[in-house]
Short mmCIF file of the C-alpha atoms (twelve columns), coordinates in Angstrom:
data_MODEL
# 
_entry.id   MODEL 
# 
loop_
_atom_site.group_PDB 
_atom_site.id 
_atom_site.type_symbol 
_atom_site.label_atom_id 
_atom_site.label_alt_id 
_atom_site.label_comp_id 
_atom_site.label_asym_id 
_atom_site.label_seq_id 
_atom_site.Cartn_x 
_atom_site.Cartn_y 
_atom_site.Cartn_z 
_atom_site.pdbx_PDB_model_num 
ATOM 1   C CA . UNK A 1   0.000   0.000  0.000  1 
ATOM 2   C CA . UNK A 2   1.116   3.525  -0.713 1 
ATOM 3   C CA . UNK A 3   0.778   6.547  1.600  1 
ATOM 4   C CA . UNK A 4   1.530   10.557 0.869  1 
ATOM 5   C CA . UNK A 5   2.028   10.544 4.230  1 
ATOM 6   C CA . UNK A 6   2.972   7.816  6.866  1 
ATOM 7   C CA . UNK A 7   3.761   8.849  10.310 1 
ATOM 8   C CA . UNK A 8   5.649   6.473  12.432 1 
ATOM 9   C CA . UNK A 9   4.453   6.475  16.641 1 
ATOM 10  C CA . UNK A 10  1.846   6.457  19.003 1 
ATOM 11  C CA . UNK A 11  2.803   8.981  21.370 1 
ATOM 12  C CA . UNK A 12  2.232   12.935 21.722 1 
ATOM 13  C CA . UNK A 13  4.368   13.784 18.979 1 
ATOM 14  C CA . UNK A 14  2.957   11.503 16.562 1 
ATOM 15  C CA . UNK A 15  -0.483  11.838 17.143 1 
ATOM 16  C CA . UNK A 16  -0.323  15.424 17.310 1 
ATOM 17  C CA . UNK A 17  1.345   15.401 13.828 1 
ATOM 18  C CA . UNK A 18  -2.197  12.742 13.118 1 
ATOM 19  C CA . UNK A 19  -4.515  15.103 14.367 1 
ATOM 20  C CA . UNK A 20  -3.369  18.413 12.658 1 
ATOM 21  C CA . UNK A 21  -2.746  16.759 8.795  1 
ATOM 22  C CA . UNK A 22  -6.054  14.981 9.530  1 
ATOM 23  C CA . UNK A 23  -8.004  18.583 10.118 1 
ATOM 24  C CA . UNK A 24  -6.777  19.573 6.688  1 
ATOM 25  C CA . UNK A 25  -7.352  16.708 4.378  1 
ATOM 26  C CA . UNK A 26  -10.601 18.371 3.274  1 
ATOM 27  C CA . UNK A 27  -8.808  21.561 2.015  1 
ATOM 28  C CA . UNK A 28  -7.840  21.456 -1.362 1 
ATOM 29  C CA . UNK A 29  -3.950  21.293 -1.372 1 
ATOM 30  C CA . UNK A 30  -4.436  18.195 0.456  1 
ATOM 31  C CA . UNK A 31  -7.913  16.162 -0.493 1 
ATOM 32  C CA . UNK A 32  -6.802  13.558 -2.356 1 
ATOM 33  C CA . UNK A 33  -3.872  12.666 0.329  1 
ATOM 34  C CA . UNK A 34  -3.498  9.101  1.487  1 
ATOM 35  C CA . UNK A 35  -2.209  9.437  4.975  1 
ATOM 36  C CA . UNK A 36  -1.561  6.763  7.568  1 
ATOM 37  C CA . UNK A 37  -0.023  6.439  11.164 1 
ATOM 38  C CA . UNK A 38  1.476   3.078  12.256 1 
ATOM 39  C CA . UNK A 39  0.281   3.170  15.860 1 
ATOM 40  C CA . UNK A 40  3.662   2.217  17.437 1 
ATOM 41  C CA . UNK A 41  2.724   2.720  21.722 1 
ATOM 42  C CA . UNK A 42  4.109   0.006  23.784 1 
ATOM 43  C CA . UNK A 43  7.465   1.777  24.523 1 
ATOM 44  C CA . UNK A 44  5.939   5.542  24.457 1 
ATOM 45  C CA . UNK A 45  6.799   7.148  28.396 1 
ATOM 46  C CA . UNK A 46  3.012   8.151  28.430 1 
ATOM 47  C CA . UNK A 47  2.728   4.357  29.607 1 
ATOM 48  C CA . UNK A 48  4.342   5.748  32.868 1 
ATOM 49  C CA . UNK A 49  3.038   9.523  32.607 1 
ATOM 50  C CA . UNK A 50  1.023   11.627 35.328 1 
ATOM 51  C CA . UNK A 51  0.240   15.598 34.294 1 
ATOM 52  C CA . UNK A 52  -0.412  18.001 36.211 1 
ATOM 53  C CA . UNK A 53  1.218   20.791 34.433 1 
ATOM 54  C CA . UNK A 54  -0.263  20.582 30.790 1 
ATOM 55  C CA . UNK A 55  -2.689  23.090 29.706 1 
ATOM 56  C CA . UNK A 56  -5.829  21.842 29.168 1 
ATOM 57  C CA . UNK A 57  -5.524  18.608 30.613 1 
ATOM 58  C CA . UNK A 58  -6.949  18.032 34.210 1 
ATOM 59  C CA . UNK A 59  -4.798  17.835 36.777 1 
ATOM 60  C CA . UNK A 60  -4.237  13.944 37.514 1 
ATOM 61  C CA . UNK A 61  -4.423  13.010 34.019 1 
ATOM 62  C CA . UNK A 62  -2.364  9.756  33.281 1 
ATOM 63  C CA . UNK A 63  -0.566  9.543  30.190 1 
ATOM 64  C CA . UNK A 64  -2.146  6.156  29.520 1 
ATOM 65  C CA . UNK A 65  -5.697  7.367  28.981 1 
ATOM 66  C CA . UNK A 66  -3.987  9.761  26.396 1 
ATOM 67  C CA . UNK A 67  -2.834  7.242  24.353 1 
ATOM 68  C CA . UNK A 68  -6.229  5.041  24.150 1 
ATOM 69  C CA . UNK A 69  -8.193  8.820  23.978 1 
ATOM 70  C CA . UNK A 70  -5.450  9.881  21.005 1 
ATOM 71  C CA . UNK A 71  -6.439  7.006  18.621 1 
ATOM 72  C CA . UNK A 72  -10.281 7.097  19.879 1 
ATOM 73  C CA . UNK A 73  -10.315 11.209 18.756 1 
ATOM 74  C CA . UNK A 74  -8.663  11.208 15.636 1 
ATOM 75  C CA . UNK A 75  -10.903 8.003  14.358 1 
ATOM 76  C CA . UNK A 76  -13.766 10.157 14.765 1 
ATOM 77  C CA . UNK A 77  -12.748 12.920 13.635 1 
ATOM 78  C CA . UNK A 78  -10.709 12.419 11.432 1 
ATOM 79  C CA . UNK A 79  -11.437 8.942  9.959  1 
ATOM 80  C CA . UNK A 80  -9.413  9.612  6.334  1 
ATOM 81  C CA . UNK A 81  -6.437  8.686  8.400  1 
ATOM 82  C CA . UNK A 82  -5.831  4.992  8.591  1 
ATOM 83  C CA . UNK A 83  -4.780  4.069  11.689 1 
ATOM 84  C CA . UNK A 84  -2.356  0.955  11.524 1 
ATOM 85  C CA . UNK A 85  -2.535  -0.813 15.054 1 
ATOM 86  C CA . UNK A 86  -0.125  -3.673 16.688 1 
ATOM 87  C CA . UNK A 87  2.763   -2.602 14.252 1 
ATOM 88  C CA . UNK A 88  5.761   -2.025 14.488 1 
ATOM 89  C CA . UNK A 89  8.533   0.036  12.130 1 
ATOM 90  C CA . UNK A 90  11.410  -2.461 11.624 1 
ATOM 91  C CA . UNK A 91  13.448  -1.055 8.672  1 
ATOM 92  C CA . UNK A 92  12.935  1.976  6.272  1 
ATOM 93  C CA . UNK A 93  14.918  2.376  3.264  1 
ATOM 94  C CA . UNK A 94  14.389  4.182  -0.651 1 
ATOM 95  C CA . UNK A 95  13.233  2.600  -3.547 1 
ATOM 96  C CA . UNK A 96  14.672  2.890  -7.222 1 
ATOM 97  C CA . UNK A 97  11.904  5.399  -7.794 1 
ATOM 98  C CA . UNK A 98  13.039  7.742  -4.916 1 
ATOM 99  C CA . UNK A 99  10.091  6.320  -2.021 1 
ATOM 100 C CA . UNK A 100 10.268  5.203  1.241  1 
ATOM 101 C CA . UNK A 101 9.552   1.333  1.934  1 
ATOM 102 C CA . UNK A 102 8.610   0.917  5.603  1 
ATOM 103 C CA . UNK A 103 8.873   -3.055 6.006  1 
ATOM 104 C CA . UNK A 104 7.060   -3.284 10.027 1 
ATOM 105 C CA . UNK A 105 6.597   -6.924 11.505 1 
ATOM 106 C CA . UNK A 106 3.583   -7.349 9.587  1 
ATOM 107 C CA . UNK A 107 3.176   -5.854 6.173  1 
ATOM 108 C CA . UNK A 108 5.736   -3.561 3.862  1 
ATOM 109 C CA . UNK A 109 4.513   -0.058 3.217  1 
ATOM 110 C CA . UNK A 110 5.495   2.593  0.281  1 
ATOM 111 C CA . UNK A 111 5.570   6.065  1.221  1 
ATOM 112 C CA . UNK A 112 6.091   9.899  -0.423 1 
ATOM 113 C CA . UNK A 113 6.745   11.376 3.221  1 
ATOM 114 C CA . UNK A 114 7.652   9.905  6.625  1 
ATOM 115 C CA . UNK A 115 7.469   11.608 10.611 1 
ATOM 116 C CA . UNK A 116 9.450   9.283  12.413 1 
ATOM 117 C CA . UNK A 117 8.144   10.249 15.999 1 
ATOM 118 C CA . UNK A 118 8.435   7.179  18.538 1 
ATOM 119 C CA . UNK A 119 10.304  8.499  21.577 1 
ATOM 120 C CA . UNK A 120 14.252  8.808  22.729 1 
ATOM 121 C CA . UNK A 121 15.238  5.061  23.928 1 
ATOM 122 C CA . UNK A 122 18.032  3.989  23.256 1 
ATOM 123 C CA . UNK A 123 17.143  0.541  22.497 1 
ATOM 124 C CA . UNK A 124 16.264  2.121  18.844 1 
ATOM 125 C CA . UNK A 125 15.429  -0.830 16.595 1 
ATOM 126 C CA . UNK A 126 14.657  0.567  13.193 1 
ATOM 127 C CA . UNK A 127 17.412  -0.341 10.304 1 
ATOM 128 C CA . UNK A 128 17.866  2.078  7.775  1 
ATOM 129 C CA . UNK A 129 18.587  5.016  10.432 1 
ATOM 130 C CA . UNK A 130 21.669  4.219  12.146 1 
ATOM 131 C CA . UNK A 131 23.959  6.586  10.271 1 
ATOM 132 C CA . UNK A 132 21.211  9.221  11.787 1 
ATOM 133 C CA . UNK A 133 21.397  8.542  15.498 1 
ATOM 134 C CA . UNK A 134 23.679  10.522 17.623 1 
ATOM 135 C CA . UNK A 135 23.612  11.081 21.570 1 
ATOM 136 C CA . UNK A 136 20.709  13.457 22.766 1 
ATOM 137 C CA . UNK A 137 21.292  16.945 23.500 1 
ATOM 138 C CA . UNK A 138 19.028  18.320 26.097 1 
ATOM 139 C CA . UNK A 139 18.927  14.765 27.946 1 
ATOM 140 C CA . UNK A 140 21.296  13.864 31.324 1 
ATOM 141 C CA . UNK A 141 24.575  11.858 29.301 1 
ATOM 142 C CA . UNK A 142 24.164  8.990  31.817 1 
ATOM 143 C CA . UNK A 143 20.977  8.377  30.765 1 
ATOM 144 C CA . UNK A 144 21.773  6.941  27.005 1 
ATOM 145 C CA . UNK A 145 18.985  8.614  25.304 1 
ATOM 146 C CA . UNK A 146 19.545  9.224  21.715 1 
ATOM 147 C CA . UNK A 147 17.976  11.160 18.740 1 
ATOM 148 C CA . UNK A 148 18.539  11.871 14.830 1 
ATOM 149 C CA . UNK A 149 20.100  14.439 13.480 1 
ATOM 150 C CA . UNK A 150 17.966  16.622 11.992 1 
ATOM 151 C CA . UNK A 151 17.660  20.289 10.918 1 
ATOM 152 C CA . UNK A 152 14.215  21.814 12.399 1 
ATOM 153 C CA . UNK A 153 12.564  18.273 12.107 1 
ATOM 154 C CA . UNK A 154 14.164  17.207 8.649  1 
ATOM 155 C CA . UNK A 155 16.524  14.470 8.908  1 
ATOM 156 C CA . UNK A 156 17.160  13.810 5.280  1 
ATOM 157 C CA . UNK A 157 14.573  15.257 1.922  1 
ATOM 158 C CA . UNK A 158 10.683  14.104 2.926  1 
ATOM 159 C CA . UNK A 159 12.166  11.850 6.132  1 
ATOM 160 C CA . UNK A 160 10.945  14.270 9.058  1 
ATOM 161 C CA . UNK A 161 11.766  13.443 13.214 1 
ATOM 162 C CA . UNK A 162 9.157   14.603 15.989 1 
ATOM 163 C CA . UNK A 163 9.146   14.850 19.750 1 
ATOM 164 C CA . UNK A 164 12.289  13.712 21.729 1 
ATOM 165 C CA . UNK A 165 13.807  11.998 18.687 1 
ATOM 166 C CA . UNK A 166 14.613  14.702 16.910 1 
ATOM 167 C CA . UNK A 167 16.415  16.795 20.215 1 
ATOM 168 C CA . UNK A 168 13.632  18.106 22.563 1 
ATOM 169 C CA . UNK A 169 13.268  17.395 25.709 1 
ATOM 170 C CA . UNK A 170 10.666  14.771 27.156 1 
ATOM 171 C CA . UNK A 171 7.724   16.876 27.732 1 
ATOM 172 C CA . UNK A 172 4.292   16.698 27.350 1 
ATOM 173 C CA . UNK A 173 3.596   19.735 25.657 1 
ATOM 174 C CA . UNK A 174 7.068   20.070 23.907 1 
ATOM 175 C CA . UNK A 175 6.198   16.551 21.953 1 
ATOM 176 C CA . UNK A 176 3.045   17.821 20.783 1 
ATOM 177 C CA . UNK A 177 4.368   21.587 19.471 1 
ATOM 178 C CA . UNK A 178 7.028   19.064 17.751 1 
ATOM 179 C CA . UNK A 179 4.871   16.938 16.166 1 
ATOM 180 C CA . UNK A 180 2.175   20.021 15.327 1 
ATOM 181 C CA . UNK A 181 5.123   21.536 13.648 1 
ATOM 182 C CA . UNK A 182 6.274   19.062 10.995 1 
ATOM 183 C CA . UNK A 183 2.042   18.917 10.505 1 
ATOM 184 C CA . UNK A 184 2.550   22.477 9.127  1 
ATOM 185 C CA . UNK A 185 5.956   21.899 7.626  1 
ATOM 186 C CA . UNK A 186 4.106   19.145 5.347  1 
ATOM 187 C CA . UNK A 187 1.300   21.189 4.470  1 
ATOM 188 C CA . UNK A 188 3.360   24.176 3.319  1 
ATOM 189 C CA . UNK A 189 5.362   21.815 1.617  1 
ATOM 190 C CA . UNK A 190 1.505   20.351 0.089  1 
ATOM 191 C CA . UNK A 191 0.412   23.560 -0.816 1 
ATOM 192 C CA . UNK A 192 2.989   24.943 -2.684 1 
ATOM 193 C CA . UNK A 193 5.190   26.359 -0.356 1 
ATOM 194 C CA . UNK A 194 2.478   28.684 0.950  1 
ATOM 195 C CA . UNK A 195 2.762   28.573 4.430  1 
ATOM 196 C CA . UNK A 196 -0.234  26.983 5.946  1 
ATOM 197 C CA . UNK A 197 -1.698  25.971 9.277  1 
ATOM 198 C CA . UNK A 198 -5.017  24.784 10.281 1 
ATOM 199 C CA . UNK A 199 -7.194  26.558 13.025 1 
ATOM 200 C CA . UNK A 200 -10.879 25.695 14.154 1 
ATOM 201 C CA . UNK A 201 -12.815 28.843 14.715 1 
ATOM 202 C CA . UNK A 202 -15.918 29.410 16.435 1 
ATOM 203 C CA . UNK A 203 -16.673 32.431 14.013 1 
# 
């Protein structure tokens, strides 16, 4: 199957990324987009998460409940999104004709544009990426964590990074600016280079 758009994690970043290219894939630039997310969660740290300093969220919020409510909201909101569960990315590579091939432990996917937004571990397992990993910068050293290298979310042409992979720190709210801002990066980039961001209005 081939996506315009496949984003890579189940976390803040990546879901944020999910939410704001699903609000636009009505507008014209982007209507006849095929975009997917291979829902990637077992290792994200909202398995482990408690906020109480994220606007809008209540105070007590467990970062568990986010990640069943993430899917749940952008299914119904969003639906042109397909939402590719109990995956996982295993190598990514480029074909003879210049597109990525995502091969995950299940199927093989083709895509035009990647996010790669699935958290800081250092136990990284995806092949194809290696050259790109380098020690984090805003983490503690003795902590291992790792990221790519990246200039403002682009690792290499159409291969974007989100969230604590690509050099922020592990926050909440940081992950989901991250992964909101390669949304918008990829819809400039869809509409021509006209910068573009999506906003729901009450009038």
């Amino acid at each position: 199957m081939e996506y315009d758009l496949l984003i890579v994690g189940g976390g803040a970043a990546a879901m944020s990324c999910a939410l704001v290219i699903g609000s636009a894939l009505e507008k014209e630039y982007a209507k006849d987009k095929k975009v997917g997310i291979v829902l990637h969660q077992k290792s994200s740290d909202l398995q482990n998460a408690l906020f109480n300093n994220v606007l809008g969220l209540k105070p007590g919020t467990e970062g568990r409940a986010l990640l069943q409510e993430g899917p749940q909201q952008l299914e119904e909101l969003y639906p042109k999104v397909d939402q590719l569960k109990k995956e996982k990315l295993q190598h990514i590579s480029k074909n003879e004709d210049g597109i990525y091939e995502l091969k995950t432990n299940k199927e093989t996917y083709l895509a035009k544009k990647v996010v790669i937004a699935i958290g800081y571990s250092d136990n990284f397992r995806i092949g194809g990426l290696d050259k790109y990993v380098m020690p984090h910068k805003k983490a503690k050293a003795s902590k291992n964590r790792i990221q790519l290298m990246n200039e403002d979310h682009l690792v290499i042409p159409d291969l974007y990074v989100a969230g604590s992979l690509a050099g922020w720190r592990s926050q909440y709210s940081i992950a989901c600016g991250s992964g909101a801002a390669v949304a918008t990066d990829i819809l400039t980039d869809w509409n021509d280079g006209e910068h573009t961001k999506v906003h729901d209005k009450l009038f």
